[in-house]
N, C-alpha and C positions, 0 to 999 in steps of 0.2 A: 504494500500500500504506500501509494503517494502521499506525505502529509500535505494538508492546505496550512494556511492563515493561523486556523483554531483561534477561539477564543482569545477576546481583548483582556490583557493584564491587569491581573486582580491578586490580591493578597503577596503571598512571598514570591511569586513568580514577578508581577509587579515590580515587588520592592529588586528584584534580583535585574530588569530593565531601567530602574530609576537608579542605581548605585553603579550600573555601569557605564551610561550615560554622564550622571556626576563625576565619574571619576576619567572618561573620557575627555570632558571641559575641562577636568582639573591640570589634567595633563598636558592640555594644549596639540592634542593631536592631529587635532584638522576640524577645518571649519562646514560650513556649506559648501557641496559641489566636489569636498576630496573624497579621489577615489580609491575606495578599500574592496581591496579580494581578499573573498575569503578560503582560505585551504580549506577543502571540506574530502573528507575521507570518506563520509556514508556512515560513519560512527556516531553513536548518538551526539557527545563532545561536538564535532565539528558541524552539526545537526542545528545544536541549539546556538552556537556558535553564528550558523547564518539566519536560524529563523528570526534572532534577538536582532540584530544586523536590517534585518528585511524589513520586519513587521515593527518592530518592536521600538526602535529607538529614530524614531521619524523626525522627531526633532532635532535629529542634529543635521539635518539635511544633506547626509551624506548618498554618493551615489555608489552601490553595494552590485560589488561581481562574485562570482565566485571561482576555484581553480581546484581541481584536481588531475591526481599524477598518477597512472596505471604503470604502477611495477612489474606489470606481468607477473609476480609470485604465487598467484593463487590461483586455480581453475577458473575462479570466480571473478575474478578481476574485471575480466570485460563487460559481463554482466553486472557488476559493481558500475561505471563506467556508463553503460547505457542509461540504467536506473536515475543517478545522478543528473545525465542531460533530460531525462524528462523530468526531473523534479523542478530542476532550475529554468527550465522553459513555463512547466506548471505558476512556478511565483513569480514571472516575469523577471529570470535573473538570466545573465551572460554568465554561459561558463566557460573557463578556459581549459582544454584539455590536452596534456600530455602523456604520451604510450615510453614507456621505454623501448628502445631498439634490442634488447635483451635483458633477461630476468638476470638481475643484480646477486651476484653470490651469498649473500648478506643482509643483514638489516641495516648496518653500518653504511655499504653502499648503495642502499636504495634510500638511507638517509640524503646522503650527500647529489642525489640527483635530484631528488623531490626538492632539497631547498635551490641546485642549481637553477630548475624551473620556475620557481615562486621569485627568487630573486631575480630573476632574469624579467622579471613580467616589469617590476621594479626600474631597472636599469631601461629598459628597450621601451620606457613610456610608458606603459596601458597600466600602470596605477601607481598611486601614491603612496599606500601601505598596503604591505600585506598583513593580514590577520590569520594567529593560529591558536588554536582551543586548547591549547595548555593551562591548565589549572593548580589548584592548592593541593593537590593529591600526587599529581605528576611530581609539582616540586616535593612533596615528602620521599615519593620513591628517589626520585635524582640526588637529593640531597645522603639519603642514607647510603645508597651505591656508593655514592663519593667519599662518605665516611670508612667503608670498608675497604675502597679502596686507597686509605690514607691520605687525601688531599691537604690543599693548603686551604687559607683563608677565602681565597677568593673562587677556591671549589664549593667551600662552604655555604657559600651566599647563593647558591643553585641558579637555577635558570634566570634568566636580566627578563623582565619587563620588553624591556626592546632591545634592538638591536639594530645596527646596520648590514644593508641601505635601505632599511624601513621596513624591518619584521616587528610587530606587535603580537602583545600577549593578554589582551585587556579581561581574560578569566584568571589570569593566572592568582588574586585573591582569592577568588571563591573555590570551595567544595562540592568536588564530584558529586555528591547528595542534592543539592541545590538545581543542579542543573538536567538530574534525575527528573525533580520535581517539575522542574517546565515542563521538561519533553512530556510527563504523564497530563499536567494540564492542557497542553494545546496537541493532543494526541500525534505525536512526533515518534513514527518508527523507524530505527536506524537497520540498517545491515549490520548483519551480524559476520563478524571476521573472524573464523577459525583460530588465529593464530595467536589471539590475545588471551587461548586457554592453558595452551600448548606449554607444559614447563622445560622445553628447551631453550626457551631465549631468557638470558637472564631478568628480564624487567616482570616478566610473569611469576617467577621464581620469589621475589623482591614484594610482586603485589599480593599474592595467592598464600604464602607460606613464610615469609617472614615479616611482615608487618603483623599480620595477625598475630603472630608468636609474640612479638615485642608488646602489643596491645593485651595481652594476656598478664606478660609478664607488671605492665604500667600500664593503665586503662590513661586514655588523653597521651599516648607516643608520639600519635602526628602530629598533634598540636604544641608536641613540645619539639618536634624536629622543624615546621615553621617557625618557630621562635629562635630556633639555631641557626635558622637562616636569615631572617631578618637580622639580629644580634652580631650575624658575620659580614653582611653587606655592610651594616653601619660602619663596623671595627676597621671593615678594610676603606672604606670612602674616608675612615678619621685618618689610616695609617696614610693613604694618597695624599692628603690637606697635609698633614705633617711635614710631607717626606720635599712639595713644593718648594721651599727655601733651599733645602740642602740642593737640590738638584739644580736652582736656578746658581746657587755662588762655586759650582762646578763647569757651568757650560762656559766656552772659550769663543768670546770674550765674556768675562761674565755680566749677567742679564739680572735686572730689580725682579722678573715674573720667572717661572717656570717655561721650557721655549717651547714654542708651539711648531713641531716639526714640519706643518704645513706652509710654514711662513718663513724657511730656513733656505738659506742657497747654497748651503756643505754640500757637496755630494761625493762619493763611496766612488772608487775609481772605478767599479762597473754601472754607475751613472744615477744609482737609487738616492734620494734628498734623507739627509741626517743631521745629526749633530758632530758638535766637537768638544770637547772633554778635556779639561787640566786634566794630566793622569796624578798628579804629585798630589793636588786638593781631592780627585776620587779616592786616591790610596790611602790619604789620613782619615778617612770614616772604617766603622767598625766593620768588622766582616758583615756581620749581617747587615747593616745599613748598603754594603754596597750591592749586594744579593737583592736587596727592596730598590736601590735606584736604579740598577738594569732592567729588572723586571718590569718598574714602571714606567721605564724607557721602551722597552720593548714594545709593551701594550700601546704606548701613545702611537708604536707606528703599524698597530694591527695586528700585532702579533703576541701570543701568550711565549713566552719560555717555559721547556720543562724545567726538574730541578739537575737534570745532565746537562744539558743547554746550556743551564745559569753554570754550571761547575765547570766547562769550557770555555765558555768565555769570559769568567773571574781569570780562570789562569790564563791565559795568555793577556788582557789587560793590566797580571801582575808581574808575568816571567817574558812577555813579548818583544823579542827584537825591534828597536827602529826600524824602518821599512819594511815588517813584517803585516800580514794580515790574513785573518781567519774567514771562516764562511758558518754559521753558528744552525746547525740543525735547518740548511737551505734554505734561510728565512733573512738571516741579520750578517752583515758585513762589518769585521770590524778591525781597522790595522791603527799603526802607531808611527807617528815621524814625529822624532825623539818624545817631547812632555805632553804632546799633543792624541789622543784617541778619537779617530773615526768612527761614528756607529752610522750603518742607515742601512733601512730594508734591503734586501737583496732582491733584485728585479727577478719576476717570475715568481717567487716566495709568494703563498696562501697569505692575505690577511685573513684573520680569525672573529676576530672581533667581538671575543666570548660565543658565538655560538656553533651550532653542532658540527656544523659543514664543514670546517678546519680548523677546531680546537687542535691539530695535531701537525707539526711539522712532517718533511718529506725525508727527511734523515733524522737519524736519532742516535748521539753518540753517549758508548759508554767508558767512561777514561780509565776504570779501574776493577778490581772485584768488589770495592764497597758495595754495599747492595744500595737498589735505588730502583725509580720505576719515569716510565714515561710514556709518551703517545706517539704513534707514527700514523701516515696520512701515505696508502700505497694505490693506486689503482678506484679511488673514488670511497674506497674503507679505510676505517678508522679502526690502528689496532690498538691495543692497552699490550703493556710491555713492561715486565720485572725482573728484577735476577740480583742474585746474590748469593752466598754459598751455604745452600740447602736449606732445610734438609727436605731430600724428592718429594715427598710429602704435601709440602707446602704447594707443589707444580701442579698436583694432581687432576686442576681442571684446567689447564695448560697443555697448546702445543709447547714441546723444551727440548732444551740441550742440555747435556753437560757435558763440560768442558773442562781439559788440565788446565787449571788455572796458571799454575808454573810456567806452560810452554805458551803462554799468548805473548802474542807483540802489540802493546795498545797503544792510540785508545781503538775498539771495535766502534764497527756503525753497523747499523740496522737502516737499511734504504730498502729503495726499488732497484733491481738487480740495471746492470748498462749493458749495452755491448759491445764488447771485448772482455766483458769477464770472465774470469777462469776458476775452477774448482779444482782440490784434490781427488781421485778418484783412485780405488786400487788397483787402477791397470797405470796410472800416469796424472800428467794434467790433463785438463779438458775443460774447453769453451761450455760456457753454461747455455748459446746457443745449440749446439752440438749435443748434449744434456738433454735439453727440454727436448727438440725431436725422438731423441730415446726415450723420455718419458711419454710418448704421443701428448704434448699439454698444447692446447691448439693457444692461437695469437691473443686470444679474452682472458685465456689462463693466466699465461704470463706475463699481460699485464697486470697483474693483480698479485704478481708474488713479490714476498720481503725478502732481501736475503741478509745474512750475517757476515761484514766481512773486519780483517785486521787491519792493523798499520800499513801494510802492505797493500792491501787491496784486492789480498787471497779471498775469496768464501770461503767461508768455514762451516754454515748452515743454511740450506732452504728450506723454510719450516714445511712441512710436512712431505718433503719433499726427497732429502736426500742428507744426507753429515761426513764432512770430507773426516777420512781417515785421522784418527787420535781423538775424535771427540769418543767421550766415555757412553758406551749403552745405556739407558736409564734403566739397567735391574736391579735385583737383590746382588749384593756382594760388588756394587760400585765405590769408589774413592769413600771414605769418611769425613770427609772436608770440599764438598763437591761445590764444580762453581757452575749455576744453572743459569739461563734466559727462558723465559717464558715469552709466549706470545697468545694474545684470545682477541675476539672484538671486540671491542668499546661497548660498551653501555653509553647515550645519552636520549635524551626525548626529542 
């Protein structure tokens, strides 16, 4: 069934069109006549998302499209798809529709095409914002993932309100219960998606079985995991305000404000606009202070650093040769002539800009066995990525390696394989071109694979793939002091 109109806004339905609309004005998001698409999945979420949008919120005189992205992953999909264009022609709505050219390996990289699409709609004209039905429930899950997965502060603070170049979130307040209750009053039936039952993806695992655990264990969890996140965006927008002086009596020449990189004529000798840096005035703040002014240098030009990232490019702005210069997780450029430090994005490098589509650089270096974790960005996936030594255990829902710590040459990186790379093999070396046709892995394959390589620029692992000779088997009766790398997909929403 096609929902219509239903019913004009009465009681908490109402109240739930009248606090979004207020808080739409409060925000300043657009007047009369801006145009908002809205991502719509056929989920209930995305459902009430546009009926609120359509019917609902007339006063703000907005003109409302909507956009959907057929992954091909599901039998359904297309039918999904059809459904959609007649709903949207039903309430007098433009839909935008994109097919994928092939089904995405991943949920990671069916993320990262679905936001190509939406932003794309952005960039090339045909709207002004786009709008996505993320809510107060989504951010409890995103935020506790991130907890487990040991985040920083600014993981803490979950998903942003908005984003750039004009993703909006304007449920992300409210409670999945809330918007239950629309859909039941204006009789709103969504498609039902298989896959949001399924506990092999980790966010169903997160919704289904451990929230409710934690809610057992402390009745009100989510509402105290929102509260962890509100409390860490603040923390960190105070540590940002703080960290402004320092960083303004560091830039060369130095500046009364904090520089605004857009307004800068430095540029990175492969031509990306930066800053320039006393090194002497960076190098007298404390370690951690200088660990907060990169990062928040970084962020200003779009880009998040892991905390591998931040730990290569500390050291060489501490041990760096004059006319030396680094390439920092394919994102950040940074060399030194003599007192002087060059930063600026490195052309081609992903801005990020906090959301889901390239929170993850295209390389990802690890300088040591200290243990440590980061994000890499391979083939349109986003993978999550740890290592440190041991114990197997801890790997066990992990693609991994382990590796003789003793015989590595570092620091290793984690990329997208190139060509002309070479792997150990027990017959010899061998072209990992030459490789992958032995593996029959067609052209979509291998774009989509990470490899592991050293100082050298040997591979040493393809995850799921192949392990050049001396990496250790992950069995019973391996090393006692093992040094692993894991690899899995990202979790984000």
């Amino acid at each position: 069934m096609i929902p219509g109109p239903g019913a004009q806004d009465e009681g908490p339905s109402g109240s739930l069109s009248a606090r979004i609309a207020e808080r739409w004005r409060a925000k300043g998001w657009g007047g009369e006549g801006t145009r908002v698409v809205i991502a719509c999945s056929g989920g209930l979420d995305s459902l009430v998302l546009l009926h609120l949008f359509r019917f609902g919120l007339d006063g703000l005189g907005l003109v409302v499209q909507a956009a959907h992205f057929d992954h091909r992953m599901r039998a359904e999909s297309e039918a999904d798809a059809a459904w959609l264009g007649a709903l949207a022609e039903s309430w007098g709505i433009r839909l935008h529709l994109e097919r994928a050219t092939h089904s995405p390996r991943d949920e990671s990289a069916a993320r990262a095409l679905r936001y190509e699409f939406l932003e794309g709609l952005i960039r090339h004209g045909a709207a002004d914002r786009v709008l996505t039905a993320h809510h107060a429930d989504d951010q409890v899950e995103t935020v506790l993932f991130r907890i487990l997965r040991g985040t920083g502060i600014e993981g803490l603070a979950g998903i942003p309100e908005e984003r750039a170049p004009g993703i909006l979130r304007p449920l992300l307040p409210f409670r999945r219960a809330e918007l239950e209750e629309y859909a039941h009053s204006h009789a709103i039936e969504p498609r039902e998606d298989s896959t949001n039952l399924s506990p092999r993806f980790a966010r169903n695992r997160v919704r289904h079985t451990l929230l409710p655990l934690l809610e057992e264990v402390h009745p009100g969890a989510r509402a105290g995991i929102l509260r962890l996140a509100r409390n860490a965006a603040e923390a960190a927008e105070t540590l940002d305000t703080l960290l402004e002086p320092r960083l303004a009596a560091i830039v060369e020449p130095p500046r009364a404000e904090a520089p605004d990189p857009d307004h800068l004529a430095i540029r990175s000798e492969s031509g990306g606009t930066g800053v320039v840096l006393d090194r002497e005035r960076f190098l007298a703040e404390e370690d951690v202070i200088q660990s907060a002014l990169l990062r928040k240098l970084a962020r200003s030009f779009g880009f998040a650093l892991s905390r591998s990232g931040t730990a290569v490019a500390l050291q060489f702005m501490r041990e760096g040769a004059s006319g030396a210069g680094v390439a920092v997780e394919g994102k950040l450029d940074i060399s030194r002539d003599f007192g002087a430090l060059r930063l600026a994005p490195r052309p081609g490098g992903s801005p990020d800009a906090g959301g889901p589509t390239s929170t993850a650089p295209e390389e990802l270096t690890i300088p040591s066995d200290a243990p440590g974790e980061g994000r890499l960005a391979v083939g349109g996936a986003t993978l999550e990525v740890s290592w440190g030594r041991g114990p197997v255990e801890a790997f066990r829902e992990w693609e991994y390696v382990v590796l003789d710590r003793m015989a590595l040459h570092y620091p290793l990186t984690l990329r997208g394989w190139r060509d002309g790379d070479r792997t150990r093999t027990r017959g010899g070396g061998k072209k990992l071109k030459k490789l992958f046709g032995e593996l029959k892995l067609t052209r979509r394959e291998r774009s989509r694979i990470a490899v592991l390589a050293d100082a050298a620029g040997d591979v040493l692992w393809i995850p799921g793939h192949h392990r050049a000779p001396g990496s250790v088997p992950p069995v019973a009766g391996g090393p006692q002091d093992p040094f692993l790398i894991g690899v899995r997909d990202a979790y984000e929403p």
